[in-house]
C-alpha positions as CSV (number, residue, x, y, z in Angstrom):
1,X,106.8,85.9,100.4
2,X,108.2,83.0,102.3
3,X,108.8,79.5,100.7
4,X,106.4,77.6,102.3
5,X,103.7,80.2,101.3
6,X,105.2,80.1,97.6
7,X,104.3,76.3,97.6
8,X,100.9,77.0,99.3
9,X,100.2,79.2,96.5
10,X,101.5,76.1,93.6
11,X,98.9,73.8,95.9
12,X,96.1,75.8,96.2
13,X,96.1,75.9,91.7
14,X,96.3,72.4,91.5
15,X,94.2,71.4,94.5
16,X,90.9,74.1,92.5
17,X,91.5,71.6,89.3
18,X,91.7,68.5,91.2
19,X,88.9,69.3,93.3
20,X,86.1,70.0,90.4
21,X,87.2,65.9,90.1
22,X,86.5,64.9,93.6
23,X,86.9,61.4,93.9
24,X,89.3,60.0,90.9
25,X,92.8,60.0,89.6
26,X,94.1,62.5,87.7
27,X,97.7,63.2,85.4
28,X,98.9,65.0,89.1
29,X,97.8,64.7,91.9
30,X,96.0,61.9,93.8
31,X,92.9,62.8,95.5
32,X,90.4,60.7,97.5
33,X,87.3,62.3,98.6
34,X,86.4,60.9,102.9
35,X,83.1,62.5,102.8
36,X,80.1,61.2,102.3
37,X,78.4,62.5,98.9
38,X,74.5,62.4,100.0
39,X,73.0,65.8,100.2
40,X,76.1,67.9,99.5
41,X,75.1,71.7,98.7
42,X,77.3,73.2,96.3
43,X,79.5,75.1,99.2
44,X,79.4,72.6,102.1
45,X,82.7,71.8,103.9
46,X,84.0,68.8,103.3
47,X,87.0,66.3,103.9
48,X,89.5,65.5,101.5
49,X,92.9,63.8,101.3
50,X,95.5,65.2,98.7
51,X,99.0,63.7,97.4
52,X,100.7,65.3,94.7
53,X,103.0,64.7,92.9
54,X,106.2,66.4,94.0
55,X,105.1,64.6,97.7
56,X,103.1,67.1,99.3
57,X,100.0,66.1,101.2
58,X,97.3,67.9,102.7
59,X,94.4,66.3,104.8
60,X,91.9,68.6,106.0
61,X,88.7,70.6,105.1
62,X,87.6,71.7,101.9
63,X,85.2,74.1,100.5
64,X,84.5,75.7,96.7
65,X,88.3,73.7,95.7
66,X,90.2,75.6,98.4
67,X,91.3,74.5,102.5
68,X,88.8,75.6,104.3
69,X,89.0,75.2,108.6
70,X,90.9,72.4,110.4
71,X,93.7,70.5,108.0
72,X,97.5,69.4,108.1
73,X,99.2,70.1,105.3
74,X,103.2,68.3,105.0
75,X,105.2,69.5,102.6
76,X,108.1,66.9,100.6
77,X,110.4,68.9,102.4
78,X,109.6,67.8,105.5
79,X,107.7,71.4,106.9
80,X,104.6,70.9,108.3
81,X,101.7,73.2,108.7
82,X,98.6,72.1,111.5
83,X,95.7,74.5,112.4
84,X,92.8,76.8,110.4
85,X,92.4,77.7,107.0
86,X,90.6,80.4,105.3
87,X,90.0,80.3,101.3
88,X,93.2,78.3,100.9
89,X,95.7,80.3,103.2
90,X,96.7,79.4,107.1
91,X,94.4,81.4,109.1
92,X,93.7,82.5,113.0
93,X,95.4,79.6,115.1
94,X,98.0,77.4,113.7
95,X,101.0,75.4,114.3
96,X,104.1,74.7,112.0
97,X,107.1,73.3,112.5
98,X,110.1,73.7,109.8
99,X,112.4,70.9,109.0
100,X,115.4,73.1,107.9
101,X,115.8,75.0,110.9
102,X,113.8,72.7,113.5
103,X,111.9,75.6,114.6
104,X,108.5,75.4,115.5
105,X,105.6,78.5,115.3
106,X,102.4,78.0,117.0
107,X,100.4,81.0,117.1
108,X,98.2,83.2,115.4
109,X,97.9,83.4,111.4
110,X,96.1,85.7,108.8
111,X,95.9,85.3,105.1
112,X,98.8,82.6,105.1
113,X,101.6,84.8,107.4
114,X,102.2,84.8,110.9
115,X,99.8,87.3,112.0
116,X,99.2,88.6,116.2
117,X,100.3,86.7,118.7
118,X,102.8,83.5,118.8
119,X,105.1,81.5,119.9
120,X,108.7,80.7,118.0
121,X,110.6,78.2,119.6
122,X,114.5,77.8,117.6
123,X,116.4,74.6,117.9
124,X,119.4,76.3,119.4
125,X,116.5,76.6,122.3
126,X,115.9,80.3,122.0
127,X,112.3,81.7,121.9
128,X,110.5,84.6,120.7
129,X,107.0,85.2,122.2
130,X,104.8,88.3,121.1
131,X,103.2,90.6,118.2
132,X,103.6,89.3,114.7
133,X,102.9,91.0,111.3
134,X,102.7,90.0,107.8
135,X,105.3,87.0,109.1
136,X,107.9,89.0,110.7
137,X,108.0,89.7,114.3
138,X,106.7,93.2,114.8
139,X,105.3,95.2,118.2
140,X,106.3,93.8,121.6
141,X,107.7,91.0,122.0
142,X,110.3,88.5,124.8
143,X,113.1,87.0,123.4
144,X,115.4,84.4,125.2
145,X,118.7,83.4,124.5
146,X,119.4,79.9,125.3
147,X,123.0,81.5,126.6
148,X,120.3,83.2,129.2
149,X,119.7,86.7,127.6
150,X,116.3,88.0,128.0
151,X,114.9,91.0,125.8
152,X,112.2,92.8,126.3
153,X,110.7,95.3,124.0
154,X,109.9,96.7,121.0
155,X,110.5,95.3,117.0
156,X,110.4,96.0,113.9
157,X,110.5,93.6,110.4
158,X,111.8,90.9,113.4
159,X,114.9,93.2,114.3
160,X,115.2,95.0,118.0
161,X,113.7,98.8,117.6
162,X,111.9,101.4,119.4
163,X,112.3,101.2,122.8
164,X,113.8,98.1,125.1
165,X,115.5,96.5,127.7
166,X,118.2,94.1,127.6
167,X,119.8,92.0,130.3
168,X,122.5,90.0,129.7
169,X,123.1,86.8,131.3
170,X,126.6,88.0,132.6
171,X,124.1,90.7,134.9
172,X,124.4,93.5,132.5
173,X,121.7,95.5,131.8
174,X,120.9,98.1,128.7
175,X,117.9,100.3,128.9
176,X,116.8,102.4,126.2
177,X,116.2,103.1,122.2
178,X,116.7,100.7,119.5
179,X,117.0,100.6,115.5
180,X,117.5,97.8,113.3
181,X,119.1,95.6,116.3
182,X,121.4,97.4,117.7
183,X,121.7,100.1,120.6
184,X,121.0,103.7,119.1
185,X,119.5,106.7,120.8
186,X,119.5,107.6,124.2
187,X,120.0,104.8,126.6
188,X,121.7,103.5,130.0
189,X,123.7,100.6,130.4
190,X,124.8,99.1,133.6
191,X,127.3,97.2,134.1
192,X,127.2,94.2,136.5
193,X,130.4,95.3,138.1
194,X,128.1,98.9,139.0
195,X,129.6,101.2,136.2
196,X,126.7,102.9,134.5
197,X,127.3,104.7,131.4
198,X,124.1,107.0,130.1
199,X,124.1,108.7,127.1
200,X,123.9,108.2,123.4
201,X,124.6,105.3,121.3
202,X,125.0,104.5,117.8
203,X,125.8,101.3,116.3
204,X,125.6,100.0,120.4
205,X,128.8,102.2,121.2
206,X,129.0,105.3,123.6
207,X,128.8,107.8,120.5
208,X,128.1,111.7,121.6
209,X,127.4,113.6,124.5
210,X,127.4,111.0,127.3
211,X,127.9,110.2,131.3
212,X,130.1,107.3,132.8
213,X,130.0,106.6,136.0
214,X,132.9,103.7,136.7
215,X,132.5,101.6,139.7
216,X,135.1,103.3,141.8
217,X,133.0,106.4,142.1
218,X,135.0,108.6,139.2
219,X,133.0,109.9,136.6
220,X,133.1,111.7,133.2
221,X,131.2,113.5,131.7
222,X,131.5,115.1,128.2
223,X,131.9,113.2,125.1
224,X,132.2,110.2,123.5
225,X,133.3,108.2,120.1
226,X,133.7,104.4,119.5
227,X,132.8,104.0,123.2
228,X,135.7,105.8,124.4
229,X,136.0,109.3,125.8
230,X,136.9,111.4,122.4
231,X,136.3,115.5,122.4
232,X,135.7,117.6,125.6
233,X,134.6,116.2,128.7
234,X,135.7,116.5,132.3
235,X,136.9,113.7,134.4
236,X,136.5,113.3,138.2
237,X,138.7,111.2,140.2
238,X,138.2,109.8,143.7
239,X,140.7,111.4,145.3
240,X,139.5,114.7,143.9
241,X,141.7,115.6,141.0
242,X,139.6,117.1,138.0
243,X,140.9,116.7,134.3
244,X,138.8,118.8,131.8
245,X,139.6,119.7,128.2
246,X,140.2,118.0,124.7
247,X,140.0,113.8,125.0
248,X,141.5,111.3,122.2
249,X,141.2,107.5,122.2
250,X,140.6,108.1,126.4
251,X,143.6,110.1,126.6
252,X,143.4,114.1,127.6
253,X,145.8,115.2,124.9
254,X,144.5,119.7,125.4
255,X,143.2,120.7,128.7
256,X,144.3,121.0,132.5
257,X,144.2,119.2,135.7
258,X,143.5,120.5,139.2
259,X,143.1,119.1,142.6
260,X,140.5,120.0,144.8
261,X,141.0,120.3,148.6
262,X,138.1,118.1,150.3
263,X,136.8,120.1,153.1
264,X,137.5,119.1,156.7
């Protein structure tokens, strides 16, 4: 559970005492009752102004001793929390902004978690926009580097998984499987210069059986390890020569070489 749903949780037990005393002072917290008293039912909304003690305040709705609808709730640490509640936890649309970080959330909220759809906007000037659940970014979602990297995809627990596409601001481009943030499955990169490399990853290196294309029209094809061509594979040149056989560290260390006679 994240902190500020921690404190929401210390608030809500001393906001039900403090309510059933609407209108006076009490040992901890300071409470001051806006709405009129005349012809208030037993659950009617009301508005309320709250300061504790350890500087928290919350101004908003209230209903049965809990935040109920529209209220702003600032925390001592400087967060801040604007939008819907729901028997005392943020709920449907609502907007916070955390001091710590200087990140701001607006978006969709269910039983005190980012919840659906929103918007995170970081101080470094990155943003995530897309699915949230139980306060981690989860589904499909855009993220945007302020350094001009765009991805577009799946997540998981707020990491990169499933399946996605990455484009770098250099002109790179990397289609293909994810898990826990990093390149792993089957996937194609291309390079801005026009290599393409498609094949397997793990850990975001060439790993396995794979197929590089470089941009001066030679290719291999065979297979791979720590993104260099490692085992058996064969290896076309430009100018016709083929090297197949045994690779270490991109190096053919067991195999032969042959030239092919291009037709006239």
């Amino acid at each position: 559970m994240k902190k500020y749903n921690l404190l929401f949780y210390a608030c809500l037990m001393a906001g039900s005492v403090a309510a059933q005393n609407v209108g006076t002072d009490n040992s901890k917290n300071k409470v001051m009752d806006k709405s009129p008293k005349k012809n208030r039912e037993a659950h009617d909304v009301y508005n309320v102004l709250y300061k504790y003690d350890n500087g928290d305040v919350y101004e908003g709705s209230l209903r049965d001793g809990k935040f109920e609808g529209y209220g702003i709730y600032r925390w001592a640490d400087g967060n801040v929390y604007e939008g819907l509640f729901h028997e005392g936890l943020q709920e449907k649309e609502g907007t916070a902004f955390y001091l710590e970080k200087c990140n701001t959330y607006k978006g969709e909220w269910h039983q005190g978690m980012r919840h659906g759809k929103g918007v995170l906007r970081m101080a470094n000037g990155d943003t995530y926009e897309g699915d949230w659940e139980n306060d981690r970014r989860t589904g499909f979602g855009v993220f945007r580097s302020s350094s001009g990297d765009v991805y577009m995809g799946q997540w998981l627990d707020d990491l990169r998984n499933g399946q996605g596409t990455y484009k770098y601001a250099n002109g790179d481009v990397y289609i293909g499987q994810w898990v826990n943030g990093e390149k792993e499955g089957y996937g194609c990169y291309r390079y801005a210069n026009g290599a393409i490399y498609e094949g397997a990853f793990v850990l975001s290196e060439f790993e396995g059986e794979g197929t590089y294309l470089y941009n001066d029209g030679a290719v291999y094809v065979g297979h791979f390890h720590h993104g260099v061509r490692h085992g058996y594979g064969i290896y076309r040149t430009t100018n016709g020569q083929v090297l197949s056989g045994y690779w270490a560290n991109n190096s053919l260390i067991d195999g032969s070489s042959k030239l092919k006679k291009k037709r006239s």
